[in-house]
C-alpha positions in Angstrom: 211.1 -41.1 184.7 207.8 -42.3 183.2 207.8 -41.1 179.3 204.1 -39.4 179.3 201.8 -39.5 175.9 202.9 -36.6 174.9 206.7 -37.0 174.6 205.9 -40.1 172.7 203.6 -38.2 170.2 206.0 -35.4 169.6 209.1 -37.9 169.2 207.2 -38.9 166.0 208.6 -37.3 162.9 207.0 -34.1 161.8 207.5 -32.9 157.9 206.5 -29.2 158.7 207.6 -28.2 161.6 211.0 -30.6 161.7 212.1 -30.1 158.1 214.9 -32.6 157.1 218.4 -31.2 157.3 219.8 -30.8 153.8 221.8 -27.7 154.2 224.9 -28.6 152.2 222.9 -30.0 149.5 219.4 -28.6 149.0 220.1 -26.8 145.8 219.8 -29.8 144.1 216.8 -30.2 144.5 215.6 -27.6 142.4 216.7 -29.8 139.5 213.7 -32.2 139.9 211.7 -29.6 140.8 212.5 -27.8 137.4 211.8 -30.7 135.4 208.6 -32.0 137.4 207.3 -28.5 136.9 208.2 -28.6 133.0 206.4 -31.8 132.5 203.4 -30.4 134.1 203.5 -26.7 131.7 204.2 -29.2 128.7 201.7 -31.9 128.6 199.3 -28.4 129.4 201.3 -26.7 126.5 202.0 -28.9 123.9 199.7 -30.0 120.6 200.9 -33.4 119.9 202.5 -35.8 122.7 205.2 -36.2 119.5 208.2 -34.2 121.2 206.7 -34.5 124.3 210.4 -34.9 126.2 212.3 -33.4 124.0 210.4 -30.2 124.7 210.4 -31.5 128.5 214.1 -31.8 128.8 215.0 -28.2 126.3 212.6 -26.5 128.5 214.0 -27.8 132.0 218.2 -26.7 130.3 216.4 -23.4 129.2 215.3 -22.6 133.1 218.5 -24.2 134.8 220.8 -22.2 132.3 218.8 -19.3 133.3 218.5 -19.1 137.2 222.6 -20.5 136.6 222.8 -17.1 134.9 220.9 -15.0 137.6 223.2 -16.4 140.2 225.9 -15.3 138.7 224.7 -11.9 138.1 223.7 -11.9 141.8 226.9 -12.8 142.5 228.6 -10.3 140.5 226.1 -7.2 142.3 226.6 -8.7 145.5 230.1 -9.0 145.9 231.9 -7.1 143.7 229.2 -4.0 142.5 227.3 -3.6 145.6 230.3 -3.1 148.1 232.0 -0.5 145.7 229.2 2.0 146.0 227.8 1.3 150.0 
């Protein structure tokens, strides 16, 4: 069997339509994605460049502590509120 053009062209790797698989780890990438995302709100936020990462880093703990905090609370509705009353 001949391989025709476009076999070859969709062999080629495609980010949107063939995600790569990262299903046992992709929550870790929020992590850079917290702290890319607090650099960007800080240099935007902050008067002096002084405390520049200190402010980076607190406000990257301050979100991770957070969502950490809303899973658990899912959690908690989810599995242990949630089926008690439905």
């Amino acid at each position: 069997m001949i391989p025709t053009l476009c076999s070859i062209v969709t062999l080629a790797y495609r980010p949107l339509l063939d995600p790569i698989d990262v299903n046992g780890w992709w929550w870790w990438l929020v992590i850079p994605l917290v702290f890319l995302i607090s650099m960007v709100y800080k240099a935007i936020r902050v008067p002096t460049m002084r405390r520049y990462w200190r402010q980076v880093i607190k406000m990257t703990v301050q979100v991770m502590f957070v969502m950490a905090l809303m899973c658990v609370g899912l959690y908690v509705v989810v599995i242990w509120a949630a089926p008690r009353y439905f």
